[in-house]
N, C-alpha and C positions, 0 to 999 in steps of 0.2 A: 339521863336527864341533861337540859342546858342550862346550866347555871348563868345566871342574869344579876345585875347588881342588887346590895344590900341583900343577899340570901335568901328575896325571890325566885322560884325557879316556875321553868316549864314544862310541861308533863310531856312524857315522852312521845304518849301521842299524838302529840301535836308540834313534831319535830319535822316532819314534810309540809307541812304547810306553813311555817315559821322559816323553813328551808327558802319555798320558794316565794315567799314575803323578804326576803336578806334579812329576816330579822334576828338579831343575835343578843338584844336585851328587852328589857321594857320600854325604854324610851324611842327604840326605833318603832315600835310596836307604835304608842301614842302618837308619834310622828305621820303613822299613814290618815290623814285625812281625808273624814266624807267628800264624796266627790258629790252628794247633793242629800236632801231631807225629803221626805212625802209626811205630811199631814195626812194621819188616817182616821182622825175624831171625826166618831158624824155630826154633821153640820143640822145646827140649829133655824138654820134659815136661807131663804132658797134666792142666792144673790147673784143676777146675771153677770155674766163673765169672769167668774170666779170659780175656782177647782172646789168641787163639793165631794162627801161620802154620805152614800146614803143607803138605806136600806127598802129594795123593791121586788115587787112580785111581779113576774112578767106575767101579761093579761092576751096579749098574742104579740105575732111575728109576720113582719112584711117582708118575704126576700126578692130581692132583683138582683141581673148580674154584677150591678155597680156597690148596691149595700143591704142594711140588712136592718130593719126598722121595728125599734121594738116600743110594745104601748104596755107603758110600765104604771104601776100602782102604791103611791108611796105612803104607807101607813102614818106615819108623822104628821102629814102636812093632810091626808085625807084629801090627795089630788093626784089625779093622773097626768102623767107624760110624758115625753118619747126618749128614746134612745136610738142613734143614728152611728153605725160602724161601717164605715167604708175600706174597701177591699179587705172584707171579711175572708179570712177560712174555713172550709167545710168544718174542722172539730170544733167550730165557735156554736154549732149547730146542735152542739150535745151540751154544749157549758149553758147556751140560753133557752132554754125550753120553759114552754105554757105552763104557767101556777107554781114553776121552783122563783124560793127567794132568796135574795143574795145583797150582798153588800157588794154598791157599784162606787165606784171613782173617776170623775171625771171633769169636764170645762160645761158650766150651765150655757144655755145661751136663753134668751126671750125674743123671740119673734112672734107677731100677728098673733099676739094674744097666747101662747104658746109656747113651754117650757120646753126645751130640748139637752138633754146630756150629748156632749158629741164625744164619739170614742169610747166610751165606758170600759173600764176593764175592773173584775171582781175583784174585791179585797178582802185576805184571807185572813188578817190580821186584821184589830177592830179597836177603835179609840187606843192608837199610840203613836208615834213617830217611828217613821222608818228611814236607816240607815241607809243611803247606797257608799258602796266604795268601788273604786276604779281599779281593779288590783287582779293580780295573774289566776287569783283564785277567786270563787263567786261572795256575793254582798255578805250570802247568810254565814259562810265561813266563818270573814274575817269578824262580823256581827258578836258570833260565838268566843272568838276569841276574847275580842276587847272585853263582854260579859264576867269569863271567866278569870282574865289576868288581871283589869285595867281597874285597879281598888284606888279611892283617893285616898286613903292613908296610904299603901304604899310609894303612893306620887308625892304623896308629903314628906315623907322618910328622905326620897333620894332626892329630890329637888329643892327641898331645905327653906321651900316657899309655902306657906300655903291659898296663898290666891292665884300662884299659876298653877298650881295642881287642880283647884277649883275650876278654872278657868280651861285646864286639857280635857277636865273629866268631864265640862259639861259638851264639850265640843263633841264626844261619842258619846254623851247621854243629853241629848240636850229636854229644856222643856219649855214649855208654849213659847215662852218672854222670848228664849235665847231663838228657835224656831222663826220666830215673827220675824226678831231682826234679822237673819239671817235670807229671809224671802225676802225681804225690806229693800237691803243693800246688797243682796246677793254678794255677799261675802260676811267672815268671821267679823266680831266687833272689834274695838280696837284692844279691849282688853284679851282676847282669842288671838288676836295678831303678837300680841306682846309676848303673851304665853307661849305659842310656837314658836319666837324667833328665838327663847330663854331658853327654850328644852330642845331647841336645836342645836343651839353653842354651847350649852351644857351637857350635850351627849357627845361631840365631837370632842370637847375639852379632855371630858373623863376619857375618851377611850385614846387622845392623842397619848394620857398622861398614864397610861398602862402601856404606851410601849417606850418608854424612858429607863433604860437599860440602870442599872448602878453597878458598879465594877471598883475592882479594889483598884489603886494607886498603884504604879510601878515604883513610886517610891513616895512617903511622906516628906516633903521637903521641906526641912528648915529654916526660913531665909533668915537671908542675912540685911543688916540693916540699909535700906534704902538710901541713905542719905549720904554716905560715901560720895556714890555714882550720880545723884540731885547737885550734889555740891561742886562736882567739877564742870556741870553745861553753864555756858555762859548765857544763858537764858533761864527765866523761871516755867515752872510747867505748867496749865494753867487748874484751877479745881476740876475739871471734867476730867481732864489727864491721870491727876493725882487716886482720884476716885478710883478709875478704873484699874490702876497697875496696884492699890489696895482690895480693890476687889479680887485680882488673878492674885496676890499674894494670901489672901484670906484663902482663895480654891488650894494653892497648893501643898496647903500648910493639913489639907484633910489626908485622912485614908481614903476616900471613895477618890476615882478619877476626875476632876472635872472638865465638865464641857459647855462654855461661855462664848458668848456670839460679842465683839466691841465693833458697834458701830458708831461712824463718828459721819460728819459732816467733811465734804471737802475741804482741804488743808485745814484739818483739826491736828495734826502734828501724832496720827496715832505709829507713828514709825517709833517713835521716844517710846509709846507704851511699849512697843515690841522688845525695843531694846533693854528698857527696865526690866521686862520680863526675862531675857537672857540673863540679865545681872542675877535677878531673885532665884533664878534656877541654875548657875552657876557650878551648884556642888552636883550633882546629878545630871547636865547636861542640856540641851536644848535643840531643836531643828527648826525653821522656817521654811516654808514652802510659795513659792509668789510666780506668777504667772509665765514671767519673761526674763530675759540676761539681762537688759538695759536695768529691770526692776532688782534684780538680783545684785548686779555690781551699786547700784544707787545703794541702797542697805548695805552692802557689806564695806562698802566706803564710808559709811554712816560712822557702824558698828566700829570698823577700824581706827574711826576719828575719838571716839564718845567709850569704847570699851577697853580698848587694846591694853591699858595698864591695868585692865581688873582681872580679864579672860582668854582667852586664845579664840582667834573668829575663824572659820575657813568656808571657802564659796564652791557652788556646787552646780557648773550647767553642762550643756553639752559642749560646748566649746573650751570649757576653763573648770579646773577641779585641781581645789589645795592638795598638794601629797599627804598633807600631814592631817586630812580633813579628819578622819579617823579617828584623831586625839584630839580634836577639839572640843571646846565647852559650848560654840555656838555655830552652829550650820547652816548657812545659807544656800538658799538652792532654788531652782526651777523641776521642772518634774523629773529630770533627771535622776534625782536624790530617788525616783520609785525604783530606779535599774540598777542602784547602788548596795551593795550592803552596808548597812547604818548602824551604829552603837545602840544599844540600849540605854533611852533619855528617859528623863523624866516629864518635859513637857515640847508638845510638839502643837506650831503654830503655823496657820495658814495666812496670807495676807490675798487682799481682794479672793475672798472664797467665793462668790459667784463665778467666778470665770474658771473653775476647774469643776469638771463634773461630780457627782456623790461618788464614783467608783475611785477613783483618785483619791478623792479626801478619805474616804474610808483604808484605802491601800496604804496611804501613807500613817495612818491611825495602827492598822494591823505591824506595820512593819517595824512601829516603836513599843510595840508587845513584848510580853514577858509572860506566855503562859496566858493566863488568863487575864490578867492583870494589865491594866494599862493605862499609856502616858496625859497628862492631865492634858486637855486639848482646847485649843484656844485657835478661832475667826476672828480673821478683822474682817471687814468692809466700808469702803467708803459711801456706799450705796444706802444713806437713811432709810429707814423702810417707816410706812403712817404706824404710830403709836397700836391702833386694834393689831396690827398685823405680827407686833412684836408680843403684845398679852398673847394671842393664841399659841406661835410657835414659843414663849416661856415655858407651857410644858412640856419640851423636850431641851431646852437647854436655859441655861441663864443667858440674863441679858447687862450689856453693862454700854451705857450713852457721852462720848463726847460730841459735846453739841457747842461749848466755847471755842470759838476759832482763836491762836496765840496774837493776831493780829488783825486790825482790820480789814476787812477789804473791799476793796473801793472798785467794785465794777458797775458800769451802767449798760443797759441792758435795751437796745431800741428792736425793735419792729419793722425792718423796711421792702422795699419792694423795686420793681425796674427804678423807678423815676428817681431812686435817692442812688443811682449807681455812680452816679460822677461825685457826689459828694464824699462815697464810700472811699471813692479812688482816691479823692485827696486828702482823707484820713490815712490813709493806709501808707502815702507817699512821706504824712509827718512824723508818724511812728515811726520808718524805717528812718528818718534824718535824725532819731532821737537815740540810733541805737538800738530801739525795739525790735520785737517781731510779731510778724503775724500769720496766724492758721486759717488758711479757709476748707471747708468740711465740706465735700461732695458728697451727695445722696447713693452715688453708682461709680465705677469704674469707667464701665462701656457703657454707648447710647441704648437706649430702652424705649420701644414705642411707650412701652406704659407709664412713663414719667414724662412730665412738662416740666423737667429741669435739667441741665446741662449735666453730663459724666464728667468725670477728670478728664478724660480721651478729649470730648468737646470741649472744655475750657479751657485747659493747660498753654495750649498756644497763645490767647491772650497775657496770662501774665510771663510767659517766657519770653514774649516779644518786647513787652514792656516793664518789665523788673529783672535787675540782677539777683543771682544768690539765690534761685527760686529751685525748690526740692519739694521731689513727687515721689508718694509709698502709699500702701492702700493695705489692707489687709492680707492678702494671698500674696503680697511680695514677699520672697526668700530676705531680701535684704534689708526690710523694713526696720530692721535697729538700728543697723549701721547709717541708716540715710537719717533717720530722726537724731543720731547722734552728731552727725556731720550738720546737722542745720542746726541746732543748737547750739556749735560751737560757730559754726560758720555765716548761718542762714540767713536771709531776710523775709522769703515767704515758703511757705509748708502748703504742698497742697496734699489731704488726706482725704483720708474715709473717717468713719470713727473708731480708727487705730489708733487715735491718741485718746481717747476717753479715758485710758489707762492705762500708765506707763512715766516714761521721763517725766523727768521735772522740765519744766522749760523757763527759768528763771528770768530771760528778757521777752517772755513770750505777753503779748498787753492785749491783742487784739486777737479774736476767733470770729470767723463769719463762718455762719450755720446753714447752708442753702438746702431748700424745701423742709425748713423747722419746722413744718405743720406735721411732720410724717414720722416724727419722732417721740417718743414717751417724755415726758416729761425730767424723768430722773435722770436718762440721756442726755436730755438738754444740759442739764444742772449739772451732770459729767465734765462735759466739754467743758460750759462756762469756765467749770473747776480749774482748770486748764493755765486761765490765766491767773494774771496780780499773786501767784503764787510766794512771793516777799514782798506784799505790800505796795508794789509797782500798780498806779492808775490802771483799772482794766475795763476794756470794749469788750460787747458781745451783740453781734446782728445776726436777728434772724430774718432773713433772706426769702419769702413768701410771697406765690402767688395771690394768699390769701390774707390780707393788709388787717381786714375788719374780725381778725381768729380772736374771740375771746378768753380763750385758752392758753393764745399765747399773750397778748397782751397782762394777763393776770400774772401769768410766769414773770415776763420782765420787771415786773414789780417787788417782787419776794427772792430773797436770796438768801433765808436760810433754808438750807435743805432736806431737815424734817417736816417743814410746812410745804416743801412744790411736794415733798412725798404724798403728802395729806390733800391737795391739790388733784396729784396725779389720779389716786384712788378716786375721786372727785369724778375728773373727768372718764375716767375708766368706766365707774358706775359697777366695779367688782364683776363686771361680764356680766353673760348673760343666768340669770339667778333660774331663771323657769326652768332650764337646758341640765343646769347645776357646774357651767363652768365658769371658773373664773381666773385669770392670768394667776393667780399666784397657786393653780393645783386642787383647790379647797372649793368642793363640793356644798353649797347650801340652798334650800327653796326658798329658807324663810329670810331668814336671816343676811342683815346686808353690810360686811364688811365695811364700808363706807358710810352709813349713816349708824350702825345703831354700837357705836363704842359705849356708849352710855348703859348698854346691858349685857355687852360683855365685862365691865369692869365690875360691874353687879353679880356677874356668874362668876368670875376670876378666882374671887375670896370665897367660892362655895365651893367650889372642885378641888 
């Protein structure tokens, strides 16, 4: 047998045909939806161009090669009239024969005084509604099964509703009312809609939330009092900051491992969480793991400034590794740290975790093991993700939000195009007289027929010819830290790709121009922005477009907090394509829309 939620089950046999359905519970079961209804009540009355059932004695038969004419006799109505089948088959020959009587279905028509069924075909079933379904296996199958599984009490049991279990159950049983509207509007009502999008995010929820592993702790850690390490920053932290290193200090204080995603907004200052979290894990140990060396020496310079009198730090890349990394209480590293053999820690943290694949994060998860047991594990990212997209993935990790930026910041945001190029250049001439610098963002490398926008290769000679201090790195350069380091210290203009979307600080960096910003995600965009006013320094941001009248973008330049362009993006995204079942973030739904219905996943949340 397969067992199915709440201690439903399904007989075994009907384990081949649940096989080739993927169906693995009752709610993927209720999920397969009629692909259309037949009204099989005999009709009360004979209404031209409308689908009737009726019951008739054939009285004779006209054949020709083109169809097949039959003079039918309808007891009911105590009226003869025809039935017309075009491009009949011979065995239709044995189905309509002189004086048998059958129950026919079909489109009436009234012509010249004159009732015509066109098409007829016999119905074997009689005053009820019939099911069709679209599916690998035939109607009457899957018909059988819904009968025999699809109970609305146990749709009330698991779904903890009882007007969407009403509302599933009547979708495979439906009656006259629900029928009608369904011919009506040719589609579910809105209460059927509702229902399917609930018992779709509530089957994906439950089943995300069966595979949330729980694991012992490599060690219960006792912290120690926060306020030490708070007391020496010459800054205060702000409540979003505080929250969150209360939260990772609440996970580590368990026996179960934990595993907590902090997302924060750009320069939300989640480096201090990191580092508060080396403090609180101090007696037991700690790792960081972060993309890049530029990112790796920025933290361990941090940590060196902010920790060095509580801990011992040592840094971990391909190029530079403390000797004494070994014995320290906090490790810094790029992925290096995978080639290394590592201590047994107690908490082990990733920064910007989207840019390292799951085989990575998980390798470096394994390799702070102990047996079975293992290290409490902790994500940052600066990457907001829209509020529905953090409820779902919640069932497999926790979640914890800096969203207060420590300071404000001051960037404005234009929209331009060829015609604003000379104005651009005499912004770009006052920023560098102020000190400042500036990034501009190339779409490509190399020329590309398929873009209407310059490569670095095309541009670069312009500002080379006409600015000093001008540095070029692009993603596939070998040497792309050393040249973002040398222009930061050195630079006046940066010409990139979106190789700084993440990485250095660039602390006189004021101004980024964004060339073909139509072609980018939004949270991309909000990346870069990121970029700049990083302490509070006035900051520019143009995006550089063929396309002047982008709604898309124009809404972006407006909003700059980065859990609302998240909410934006998903917006303009529209969660892909829903029919197909893809959508950028992985998650498969027909019904259900990411982007508009949070409203019923926050409804389902507190039921799974």
């Amino acid at each position: 047998m397969i067992a199915i939620q709440n201690s439903q089950i399904f007989h075994h046999e009907d384990k081949e045909k649940l096989k080739k359905l993927s169906v693995q519970n009752l709610l993927d079961l209720a999920l397969i939806v009629p692909n259309s209804y037949e009204n099989l009540f005999e009709s009360f009355d004979l209404i031209p161009n409308s689908e009737i059932v009726v019951k008739a004695t054939i009285l004779d038969i006209e054949k020709t090669p083109k169809y097949l004419k039959l003079r039918l006799f309808l007891e009911r109505f105590n009226k003869d009239i025809f039935g017309i089948i075009f491009n009949y088959q011979s065995y239709m020959l044995k189905t309509f024969e002189i004086n048998k009587t059958l129950f026919l279905k079909g489109k009436l028509e009234f012509n010249y005084q004159t009732y015509t069924i066109i098409q007829p075909k016999v119905v074997s079933e009689i005053n009820t509604i019939l099911i069709n379904y679209k599916t690998s296996i035939q109607s009457r199958g899957v018909r059988l099964l819904m009968q025999k599984y699809l109970k609305i009490e146990i749709l009330e049991q698991i779904l903890k509703d009882k007007n969407v279990a009403k509302a599933i159950f009547e979708i495979h049983n439906p009656n006259m009312k629900s029928l009608q509207n369904y011919l009506k509007e040719k589609n579910f009502s809105k209460e059927q809609l509702f229902a399917l999008k609930y018992v779709e995010i509530f089957n994906y929820l439950t089943k995300l939330k069966s595979k949330k592993t729980v694991h012992e702790a490599n060690f219960q850690i006792k912290c120690s009092n926060i306020e030490p390490f708070l007391n020496t920053l010459p800054f205060k932290l702000t409540n979003d900051q505080l929250k969150a290193i209360d939260d990772i200090k609440n996970d580590i204080s368990k026996q179960t491992s934990a595993k907590r995603v902090i997302v924060g907004d750009v320069g939300c200052g989640k480096s201090m969480v990191i580092l508060a979290t080396a403090f609180l894990a101090k007696s037991h140990k700690s790792i960081l793991m972060v993309p890049t060396s530029i990112l790796a020496n920025q933290l361990f310079s941090e940590a060196k400034k902010y920790l060095s009198s509580f801990l011992k730090v040592a840094i971990v890349t391909q190029k530079e590794c403390s000797e004494d990394f070994f014995e320290a209480d906090f490790i810094i590293g790029t992925h290096a740290l995978l080639y290394k053999e590592l201590p047994k820690v107690g908490v082990v943290m990733i920064d910007e975790q989207h840019r390292f694949g799951s085989n990575q994060r998980h390798l470096l998860e394994k390799l702070g093991s102990i047996d079975n047991k293992k290290p409490h594990f902790f994500q940052f990212s600066a990457t907001p993700i829209p509020r529905t997209m953090s409820l779902i993935d919640s069932k497999l990790a926790d979640f914890s939000f800096i969203k207060q930026i420590p300071y404000k910041k001051d960037i404005t945001t234009t929209v331009i195009s060829k015609e604003h190029f000379q104005s651009l250049i005499k912004h770009i001439k006052s920023e560098i007289s102020k000190n400042n610098q500036v990034a501009i963002i190339y779409p490509l490398v190399e020329q590309s027929d398929n873009l209407n926008y310059q490569s670095i290769e095309e541009g670069k000679s312009y500002w080379l010819k006409h600015f000093e201090n001008v540095y070029i790195t692009h993603g596939k350069d070998k040497e792309k830290e050393k040249i973002l380091e040398e222009f930061r210290d050195n630079g006046n203009i940066l010409i990139a790709t979106t190789v700084v979307e993440v990485g250095i600080s660039l602390d006189r960096l004021s101004t980024i121009i964004i060339v073909g910003a139509e072609r980018l995600g939004l949270a991309t965009l909000h990346q870069l922005r990121g970029r700049v006013s990083r302490t509070g320094l006035k900051g520019y941001c143009f995006l550089y477009t063929n396309i002047l009248n982008s709604k898309r973008l124009l809404e972006f330049s407006q909003i700059v907090d980065g859990f609302e362009i998240a909410e934006l993006d998903l917006k303009y995204r529209n969660s892909g394509d829903l029919l197909s079942g893809k959508i950028q973030s992985g998650k498969s739904f027909r019904f259900f829309e990411i982007a508009e219905d949070g409203d019923i996943l926050e409804m389902v949340n507190f039921k799974v």
